[in-house]
N, C-alpha and C positions, 0 to 999 in steps of 0.2 A: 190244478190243485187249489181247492179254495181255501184262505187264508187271509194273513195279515203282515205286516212285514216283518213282522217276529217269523225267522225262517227256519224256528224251532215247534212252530206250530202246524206245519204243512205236513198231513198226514196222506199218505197211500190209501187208504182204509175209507177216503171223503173222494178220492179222487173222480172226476165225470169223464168216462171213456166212451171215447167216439173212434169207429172202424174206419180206418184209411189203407189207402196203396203206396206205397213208395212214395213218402211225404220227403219236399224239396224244403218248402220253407213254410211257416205261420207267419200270418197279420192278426192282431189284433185291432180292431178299428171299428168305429160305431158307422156303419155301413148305412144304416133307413134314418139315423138322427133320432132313436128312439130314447140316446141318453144309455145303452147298454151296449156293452162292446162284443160285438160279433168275432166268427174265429175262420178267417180264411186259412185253406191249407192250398197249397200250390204240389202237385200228384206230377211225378216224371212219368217215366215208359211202362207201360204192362208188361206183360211176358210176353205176348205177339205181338207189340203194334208199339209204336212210338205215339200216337194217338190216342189219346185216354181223356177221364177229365179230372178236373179240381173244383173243391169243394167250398161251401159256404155256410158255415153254422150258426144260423142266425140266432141273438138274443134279447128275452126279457124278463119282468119281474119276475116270471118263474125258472128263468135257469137258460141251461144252451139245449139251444132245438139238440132232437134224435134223428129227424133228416133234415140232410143239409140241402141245398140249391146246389146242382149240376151245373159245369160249363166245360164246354169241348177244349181242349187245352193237347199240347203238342209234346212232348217231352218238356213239359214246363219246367227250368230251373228257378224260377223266384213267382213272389208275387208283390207291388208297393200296390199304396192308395195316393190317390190324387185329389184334388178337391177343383169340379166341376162350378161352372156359371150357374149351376143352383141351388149350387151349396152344398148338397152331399157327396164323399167322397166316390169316388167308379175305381174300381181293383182292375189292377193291369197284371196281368200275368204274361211272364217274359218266355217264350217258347223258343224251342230248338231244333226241333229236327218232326215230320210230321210221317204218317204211312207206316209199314210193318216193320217190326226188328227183326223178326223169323225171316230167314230165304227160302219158305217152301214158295217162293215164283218159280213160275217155267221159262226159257228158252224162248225168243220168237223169232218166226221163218217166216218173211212175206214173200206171198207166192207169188213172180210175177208173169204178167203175159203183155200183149202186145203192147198195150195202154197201160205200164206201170204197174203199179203197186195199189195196193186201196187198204187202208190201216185194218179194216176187220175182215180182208183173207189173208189169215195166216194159221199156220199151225203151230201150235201152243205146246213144248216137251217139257212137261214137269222136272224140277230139278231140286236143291238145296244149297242153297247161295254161289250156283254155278258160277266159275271163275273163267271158262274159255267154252269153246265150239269146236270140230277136224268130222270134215266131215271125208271119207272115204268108202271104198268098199273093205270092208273089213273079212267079208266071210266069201268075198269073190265071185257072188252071183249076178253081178251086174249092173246092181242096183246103189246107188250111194245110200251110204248107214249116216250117220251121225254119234261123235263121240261127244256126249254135253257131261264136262269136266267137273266135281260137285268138291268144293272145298268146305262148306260146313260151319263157313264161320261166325254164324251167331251162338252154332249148336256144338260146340267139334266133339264132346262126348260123344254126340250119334253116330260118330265113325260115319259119316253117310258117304257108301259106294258111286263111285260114276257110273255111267250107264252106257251100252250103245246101242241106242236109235236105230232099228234095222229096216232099212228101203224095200219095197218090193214094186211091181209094175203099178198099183194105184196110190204109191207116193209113202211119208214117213206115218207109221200107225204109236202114239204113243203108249199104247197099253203090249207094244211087242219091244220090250227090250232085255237086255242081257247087263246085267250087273256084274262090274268089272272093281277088286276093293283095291280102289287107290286107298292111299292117305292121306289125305286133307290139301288138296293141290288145287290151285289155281291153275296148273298149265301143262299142256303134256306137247308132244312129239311125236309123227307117226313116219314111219317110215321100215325099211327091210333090212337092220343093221345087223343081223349076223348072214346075209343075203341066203337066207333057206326060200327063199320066194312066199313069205308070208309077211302081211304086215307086221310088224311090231309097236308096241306103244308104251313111251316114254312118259311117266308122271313124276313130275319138284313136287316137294312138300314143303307144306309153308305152315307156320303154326307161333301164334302168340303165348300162349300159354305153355310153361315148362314142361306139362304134365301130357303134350300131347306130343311136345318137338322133339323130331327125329332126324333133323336135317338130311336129308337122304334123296335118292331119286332112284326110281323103280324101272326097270325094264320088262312089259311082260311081253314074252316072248310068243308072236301067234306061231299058227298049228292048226291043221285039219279039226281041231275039239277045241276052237276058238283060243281063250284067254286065262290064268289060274295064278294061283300064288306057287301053285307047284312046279311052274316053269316060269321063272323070274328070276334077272339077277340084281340087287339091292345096293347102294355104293350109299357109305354112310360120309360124308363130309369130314365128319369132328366125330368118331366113337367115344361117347363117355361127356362130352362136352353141354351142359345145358344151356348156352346160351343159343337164342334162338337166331341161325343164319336167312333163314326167309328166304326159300330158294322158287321163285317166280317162275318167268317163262322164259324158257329156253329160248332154244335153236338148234337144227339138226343139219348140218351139211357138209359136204365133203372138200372141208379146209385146203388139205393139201396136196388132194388128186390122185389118193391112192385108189380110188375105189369104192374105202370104205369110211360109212356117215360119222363122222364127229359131231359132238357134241357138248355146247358152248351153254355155260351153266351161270347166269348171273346169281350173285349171294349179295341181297339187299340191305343184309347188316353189317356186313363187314365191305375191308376197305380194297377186297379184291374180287374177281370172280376165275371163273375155270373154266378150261377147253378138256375135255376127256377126247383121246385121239382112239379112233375107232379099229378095228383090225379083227383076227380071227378068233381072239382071246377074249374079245370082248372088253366093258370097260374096267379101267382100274385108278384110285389114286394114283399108283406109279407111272402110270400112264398118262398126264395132266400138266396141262403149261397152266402157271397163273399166270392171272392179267392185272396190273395195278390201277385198281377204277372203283372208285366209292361209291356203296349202296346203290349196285346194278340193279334197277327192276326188272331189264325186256332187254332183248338183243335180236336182232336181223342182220342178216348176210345178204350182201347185192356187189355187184363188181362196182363201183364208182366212179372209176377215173377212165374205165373199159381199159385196162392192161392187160384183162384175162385172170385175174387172180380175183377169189373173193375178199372184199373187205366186211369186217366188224363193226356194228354201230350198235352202242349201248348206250340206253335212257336210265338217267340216275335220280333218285330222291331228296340226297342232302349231301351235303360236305362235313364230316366230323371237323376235318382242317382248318376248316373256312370257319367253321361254328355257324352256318346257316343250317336249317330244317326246311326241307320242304319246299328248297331251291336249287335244283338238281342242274343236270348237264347233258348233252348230249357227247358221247365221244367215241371216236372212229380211228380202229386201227387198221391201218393199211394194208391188204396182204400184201405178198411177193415171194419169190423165190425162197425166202430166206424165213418164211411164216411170220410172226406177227409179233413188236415188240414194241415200247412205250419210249423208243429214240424216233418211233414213224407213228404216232399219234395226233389228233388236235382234238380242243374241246368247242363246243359251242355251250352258249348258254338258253336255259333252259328253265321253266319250275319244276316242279316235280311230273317225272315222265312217264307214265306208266305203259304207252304205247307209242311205236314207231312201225311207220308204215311209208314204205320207197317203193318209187315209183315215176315216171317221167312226164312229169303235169305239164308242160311247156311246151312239149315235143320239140326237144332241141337234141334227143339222140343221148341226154346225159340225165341219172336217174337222181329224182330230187327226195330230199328230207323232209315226210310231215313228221312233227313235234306235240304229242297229247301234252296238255296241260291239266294238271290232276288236283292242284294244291297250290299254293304259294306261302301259306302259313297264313295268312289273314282272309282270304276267300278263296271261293272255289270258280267262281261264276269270273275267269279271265281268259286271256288271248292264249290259242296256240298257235304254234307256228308253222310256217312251209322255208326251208332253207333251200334256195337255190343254188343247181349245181351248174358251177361257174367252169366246164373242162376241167372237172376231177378239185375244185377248190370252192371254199363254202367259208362263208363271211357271216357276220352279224349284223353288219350294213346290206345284205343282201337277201332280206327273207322277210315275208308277207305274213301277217296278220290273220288268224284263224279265231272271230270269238267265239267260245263254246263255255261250258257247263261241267265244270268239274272231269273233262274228259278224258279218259281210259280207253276208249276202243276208237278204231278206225279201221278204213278198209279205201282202196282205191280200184277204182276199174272203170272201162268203158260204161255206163248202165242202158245209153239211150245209143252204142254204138256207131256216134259221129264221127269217130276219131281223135277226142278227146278223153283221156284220162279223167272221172267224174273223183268223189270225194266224199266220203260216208264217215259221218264222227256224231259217237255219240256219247250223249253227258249223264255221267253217272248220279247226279245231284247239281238241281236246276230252281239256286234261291231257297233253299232246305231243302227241298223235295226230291224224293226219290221217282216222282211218277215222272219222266223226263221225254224229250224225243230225240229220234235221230235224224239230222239234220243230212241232207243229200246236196250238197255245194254242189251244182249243173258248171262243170267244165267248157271253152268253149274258144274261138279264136281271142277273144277281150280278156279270154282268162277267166277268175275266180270274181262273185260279186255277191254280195249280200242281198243285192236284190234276187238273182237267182237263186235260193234255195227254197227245198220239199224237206218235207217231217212228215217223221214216222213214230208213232208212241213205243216208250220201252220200259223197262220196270227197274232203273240202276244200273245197269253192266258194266261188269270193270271187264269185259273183252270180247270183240266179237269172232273172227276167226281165228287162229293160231297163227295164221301163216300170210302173206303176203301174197296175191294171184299173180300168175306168172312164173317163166323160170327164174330162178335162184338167181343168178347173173344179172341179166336184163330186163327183167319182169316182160318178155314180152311171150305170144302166146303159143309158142314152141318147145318143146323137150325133144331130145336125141337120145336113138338109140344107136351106136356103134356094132357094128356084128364083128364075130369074130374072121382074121383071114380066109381067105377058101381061095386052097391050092389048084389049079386049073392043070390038064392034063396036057402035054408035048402040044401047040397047035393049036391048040383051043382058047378062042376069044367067046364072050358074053355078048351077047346078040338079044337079050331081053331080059327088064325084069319085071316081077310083078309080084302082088300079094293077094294074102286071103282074109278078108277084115268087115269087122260091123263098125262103118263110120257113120254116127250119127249127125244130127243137124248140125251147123255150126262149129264142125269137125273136118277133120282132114288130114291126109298121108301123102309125102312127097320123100322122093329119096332121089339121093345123089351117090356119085361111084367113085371110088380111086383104083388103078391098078399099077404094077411095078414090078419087076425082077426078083426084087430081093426082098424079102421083110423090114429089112434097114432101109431101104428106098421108099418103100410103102409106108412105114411110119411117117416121114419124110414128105409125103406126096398129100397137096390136098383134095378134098372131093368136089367133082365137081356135076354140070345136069349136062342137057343135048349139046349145049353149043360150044359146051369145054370150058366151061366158066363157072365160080358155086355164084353167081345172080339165074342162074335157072335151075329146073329139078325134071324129075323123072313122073310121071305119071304112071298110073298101074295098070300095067301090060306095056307100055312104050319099049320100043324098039330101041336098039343099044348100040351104035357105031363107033368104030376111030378110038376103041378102048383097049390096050395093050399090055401084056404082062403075064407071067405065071403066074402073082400073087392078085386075089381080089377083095375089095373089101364095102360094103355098101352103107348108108347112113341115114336110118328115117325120120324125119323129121314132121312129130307126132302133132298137131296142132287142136286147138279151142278155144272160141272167143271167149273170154273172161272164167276158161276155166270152168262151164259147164257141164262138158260131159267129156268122154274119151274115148275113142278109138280103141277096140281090141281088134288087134293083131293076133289071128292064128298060125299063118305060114306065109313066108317071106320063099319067092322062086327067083333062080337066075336062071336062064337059057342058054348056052351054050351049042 
């Protein structure tokens, strides 16, 4: 507005208008030394991209330029001038963040074979600020699908549906998927919780804005015609409540050994979270223990102290109590007999946790604590941690150093099959940047070292699989199936068993036997292989001796290194 200081004389009507974008801040400053004041504008984020530029309106005795000079500029909040060794001033523009604000990124899956990995084979599933990955057979033909989670959050108007990725024998094709409408979640659950022998899948909704928060968590119930909103059952947290609970990534497991899958609900805004106990009814609030544990992000199940019972570990964000942000905890309740209660808790410390991944890095037989580091309230780029498990007890003096990158995902497994436990963490933001990689920490007898790690590029991810490889208990590479008793006729002992099964590579079936009188003996009785002992097992067709009783019962113990592939089982024979 040109004028004078009489600020009764600045008129609209004189005004000199120059087109900008999301202006942060003006400099005025004679820029070339020409004696006439130039008009920096410093330009934040576009609509797609945190990467834009800012501008520079240069002037002289005829007025302010109509194009200005371009400069690549980053989510710039400010711009100052300096005054250079030559005298004229140089514009510093103060940047924030660089790369896209949209998550139309895709998902990456590197492919590997003998020799590792190589950053450009991989397959690429399109998504919208996918929040997790589960990959299973969904439709049962043999092939693993892919469920890539789509929470939406730059866009969440878009409602943007998850998808599942469908496998076939020449691997995942991204232009064949099925559209599944969650509600804006970060994290889902898969599993067969009303046991029809179909998967099911569990979606938390999570939402910042008022206008989309539903606090709630989906069940959609599969079925020979896939997935729908017309077979779902819905569990609202808070009906009627707008403040937003922020409900992350679960956990799906069978707590307290009925059978059937419970499910452990962290709620990141408040100061508790929830176990929905699972049964024939399906879920219900009435049906839910709270847990008192602040701003739960993530929770896993693993037996810890090996008792036999599953224990709860939950990674937290902040303390209301404490008055810290962004300084979270990790905290672990104990199971037992008696389920799970906050007089059998401890906390560790922690920053902000968005991922926990157990697992027995040491191979000492007891499963250890990694700790993502997401935040700390002043940077992102710090230490995460590995908490060692001490026979079931875990210290703050007793846990190792992980530096990473704003980290949110991990993942533990063999990768190079030594027989170490390897180490996969990846940083969701690395120094501003979203374009980050994932670091492969090589396990090994010396342990963990910074001089051994491999990178893998990735585009942000706050999560790589849902779930932790291995069984639930022990993460080690075994699942069991129990069969039902089978009553044997006056005289008759089992003399052989055998199956009918596609075991593929790096797979494997082994069963062991019990037998007993009575049903209450047999509950009683454990299973055992050839030599009468469970340290051996049964191969397929093995002969069967010195095994006694009317009642029989067998137990197959399903195997895969790191969780590859699996074994179908079509027919399970005993001999007699």
């Amino acid at each position: 507005l040109p004028g004078d200081t009489d600020k009764d004389n600045l008129s609209l009507d004189e005004a000199i208008i120059r087109e900008v974008s999301n202006p942060r801040d003006v400099l005025i400053c004679d820029v070339n030394g020409n004696g006439y004041g130039d008009v920096a504008v410093c330009q934040g984020r576009g609509q797609t991209k945190y990467t834009s530029e800012s501008l520079l309106f240069a002037s002289d005795a005829s007025g302010l330029a109509s194009e200005p000079r371009r400069f690549v500029t980053h989510d710039a909040t400010a711009v100052h001038a300096a005054r250079t060794t030559n005298g004229l001033p140089e514009l510093i523009f103060v940047n924030r963040m660089e790369s896209d604000t949209y998550g139309h990124v895709p998902a990456y899956i590197f492919t590997g074979d003998a020799d590792g990995w190589d950053p450009e084979r991989r397959v690429e599933l399109p998504g919208h600020s996918p929040g997790s990955i589960l990959p299973a057979d969904f439709d049962d033909d043999g092939f693993v699908d892919v469920l890539l989670i789509n929470d939406g959050e730059d866009q969440r108007f878009l409602l943007p549906p998850s998808y599942i990725y469908h496998g076939s024998a020449t691997g995942l094709d991204p232009a064949r998927r099925t559209a599944v409408p969650s509600h804006l979640s970060w994290g889902a659950q898969v599993g067969d919780v009303n046991r029809d022998g179909y998967l099911d899948i569990i979606f938390t909704s999570s939402a910042g804005r008022t206008k989309y928060n539903r606090n709630m968590f989906t069940v959609f119930y599969g079925s020979e015609n896939g997935y729908s909103l017309d077979n779902t059952q819905t569990i609202e947290l808070a009906p009627g409540d707008e403040d937003s609970y922020s409900l992350l990534w679960g956990c799906l497991a069978d707590l307290n050994g009925n059978g059937w899958l419970d499910f452990v609900v962290p709620v990141s805004a408040k100061s508790y979270s929830l176990i929905f106990w699972g049964g024939p009814e399906g879920y219900s609030i009435e049906r839910s223990q709270k847990l008192p544990i602040e701003k739960a992000l993530t929770v896993r199940a693993a037996d810890l102290n090996n008792n036999g019972y599953l224990d709860l570990v939950f990674g937290t964000r902040a303390s209301t109590l404490r008055n810290v942000g962004h300084s979270g905890s990790v905290v672990i309740f104990w199971g037992g007999p008696n389920g799970y209660s906050v007089s059998r808790c401890c906390e560790l410390p922690s920053y902000q946790c968005n991922n926990i991944t157990i697992a027995d890095l040491n191979n000492d037989g007891y499963l250890d604590i990694f700790v993502s580091s997401y935040f700390n309230s002043r940077e992102r780029d710090v230490n995460s941690f590995i908490y060692w498990n001490d026979k079931g007890n875990f210290s703050v003096t007793n846990r190792k150093r992980i530096f990473s990158h704003s980290s949110s995902a991990s993942l533990a497994c063999d990768l190079n099959e030594d027989g170490y436990v390897d180490l996969i963490v990846a940083g969701h933001r690395a120094y501003g940047s979203h374009r980050t990689e994932v670091a492969i920490w090589w396990n090994g007898p010396e342990g963990f070292s910074e001089e051994r790690r491999s990178y893998l590029p990735c585009l942000g991810p706050h999560d790589m699989v849902g779930v932790d490889i291995g069984n639930q208990y022990d993460r080690g590479p075994e699942e069991y199936y129990i069969s039902p008793p089978v009553e044997l006729a006056e005289g008759e002992q089992i003399t052989k068993i055998g199956w009918v099964a596609d075991v593929p590579r790096k797979t494997w079936v082994h069963a062991t036997l019990r037998a007993a009188d009575s049903l209450t003996e047999l509950e009683n009785t454990g299973f055992v292989g050839p030599d009468g002992t469970d340290q051996s097992y049964y191969e397929n067709g093995d002969s069967v001796t010195n095994l006694t009783g009317r009642y029989v019962q067998y137990r197959l113990a399903i195997g895969a290194i790191n969780n590859i592939g699996t074994p179908r089982i079509t027919e399970v024979y005993l001999e007699a």
